[in-house]
C-alpha positions in Angstrom: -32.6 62.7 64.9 -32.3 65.1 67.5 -35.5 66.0 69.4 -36.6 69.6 70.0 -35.7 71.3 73.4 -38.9 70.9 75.8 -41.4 74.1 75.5 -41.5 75.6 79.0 -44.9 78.2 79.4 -46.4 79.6 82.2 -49.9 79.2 81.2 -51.9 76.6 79.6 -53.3 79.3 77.1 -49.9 79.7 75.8 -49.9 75.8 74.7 -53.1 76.0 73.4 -52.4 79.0 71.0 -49.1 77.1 70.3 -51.1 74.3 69.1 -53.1 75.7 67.1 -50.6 77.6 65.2 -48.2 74.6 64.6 -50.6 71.9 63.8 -54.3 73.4 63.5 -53.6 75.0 60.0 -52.5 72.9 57.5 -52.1 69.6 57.6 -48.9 68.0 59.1 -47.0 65.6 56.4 -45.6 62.3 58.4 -42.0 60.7 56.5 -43.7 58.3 54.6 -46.0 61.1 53.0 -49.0 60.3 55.0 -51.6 63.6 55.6 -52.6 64.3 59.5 -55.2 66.8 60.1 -55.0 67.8 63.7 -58.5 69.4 65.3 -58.4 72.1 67.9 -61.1 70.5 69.9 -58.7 67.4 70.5 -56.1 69.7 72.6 -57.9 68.6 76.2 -57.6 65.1 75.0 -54.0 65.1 74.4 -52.7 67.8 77.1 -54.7 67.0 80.3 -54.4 63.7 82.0 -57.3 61.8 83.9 -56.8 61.5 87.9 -58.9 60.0 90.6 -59.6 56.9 88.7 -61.1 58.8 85.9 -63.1 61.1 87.3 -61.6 64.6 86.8 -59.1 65.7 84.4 -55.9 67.7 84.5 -53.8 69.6 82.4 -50.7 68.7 82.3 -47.5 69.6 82.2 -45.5 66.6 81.6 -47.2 65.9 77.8 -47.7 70.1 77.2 -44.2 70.6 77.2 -43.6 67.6 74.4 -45.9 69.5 72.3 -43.0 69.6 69.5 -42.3 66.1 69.4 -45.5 65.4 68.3 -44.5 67.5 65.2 -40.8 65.5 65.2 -42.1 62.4 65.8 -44.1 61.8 62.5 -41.7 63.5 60.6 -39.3 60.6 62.1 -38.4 58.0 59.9 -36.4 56.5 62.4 -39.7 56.2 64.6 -40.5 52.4 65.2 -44.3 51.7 64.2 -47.0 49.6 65.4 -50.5 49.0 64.7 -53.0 50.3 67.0 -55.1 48.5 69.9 -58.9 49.7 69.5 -60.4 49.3 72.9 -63.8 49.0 71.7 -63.1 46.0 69.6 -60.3 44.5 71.7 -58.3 43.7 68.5 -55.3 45.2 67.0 -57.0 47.7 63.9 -54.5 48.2 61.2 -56.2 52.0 60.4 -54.7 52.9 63.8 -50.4 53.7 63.6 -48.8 54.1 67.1 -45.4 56.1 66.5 -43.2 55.4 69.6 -40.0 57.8 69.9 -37.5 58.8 72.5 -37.5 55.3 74.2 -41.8 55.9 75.1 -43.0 58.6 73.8 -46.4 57.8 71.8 -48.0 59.5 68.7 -51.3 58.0 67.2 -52.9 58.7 64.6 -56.4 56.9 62.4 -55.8 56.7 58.5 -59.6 57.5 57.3 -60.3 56.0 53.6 -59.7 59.5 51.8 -55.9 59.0 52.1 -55.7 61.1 55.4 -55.3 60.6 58.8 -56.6 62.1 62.1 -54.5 63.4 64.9 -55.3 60.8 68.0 -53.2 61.5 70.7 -49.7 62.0 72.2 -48.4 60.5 75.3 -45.6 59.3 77.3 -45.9 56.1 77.8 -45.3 54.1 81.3 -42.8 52.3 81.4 -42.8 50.3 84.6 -44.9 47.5 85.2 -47.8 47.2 87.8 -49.3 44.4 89.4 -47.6 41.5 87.6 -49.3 43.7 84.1 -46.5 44.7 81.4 -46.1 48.4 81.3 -48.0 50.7 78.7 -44.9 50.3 76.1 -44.4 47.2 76.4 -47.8 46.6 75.3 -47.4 48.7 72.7 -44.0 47.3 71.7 -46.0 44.0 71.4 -47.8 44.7 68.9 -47.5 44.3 65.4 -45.1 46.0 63.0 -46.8 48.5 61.1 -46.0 47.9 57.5 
């Protein structure tokens, strides 16, 4: 499936509208008929990147101009799926799906018990290793199939 052209704006505004029109009105149907509401408050979470060890917060550029693939990646179904890692519990939680297309690019998303899901994040993934740890999509390669 061909991937739509990278979105190139000159101002961070311009994304956020952009967002908000595509995804923010209706919710988004994935392949396999799954519903994903997308918020408008999560747009700093998945356009701005943490720097400094943590501390301060960027937008930037590198995930904004993705901002269609988010769209073309769960409408993908030749997307490879995995469950999700939950941080909190250190386990693998099967109402988490990561969506990896495009060699490492990440969608997630959290099936909620109504039948819908929630819009997590959207990410390239790293793909080099650091320190003797596997990169960030080989991790998420390593995780189970989603089913």
């Amino acid at each position: 499936m061909p991937y739509p052209p990278l979105v190139l704006y000159s101002e961070e505004n311009e994304y956020r509208i952009h967002y908000e029109q595509i995804y923010c009105k209706a919710p988004l149907i994935c392949f396999d008929g799954i519903s994903v509401r997308f918020r408008k408050e999560q747009f700093k979470h998945v356009f701005y990147e943490s720097v400094n060890g943590g501390t301060d917060n960027l937008f930037s550029i590198k995930r904004a101009k993705r901002i269609n693939w988010i769209k073309a990646a769960l409408e993908d179904p030749a997307s490879e799926l995995f469950v999700g890692w939950n941080r909190r519990t250190k386990c693998y939680d099967h109402n988490r799906r990561v969506t990896v297309v495009m060699g490492n690019y990440v969608v997630v998303i959290e099936l909620l018990k109504n039948g819908f899901a929630n819009f997590i994040t959207a990410y390239v993934a790293d793909s080099v290793s650091r320190r003797g740890k596997p990169s960030t999509i080989d991790l998420i390669r390593s995780a189970p199939k989603w089913r």
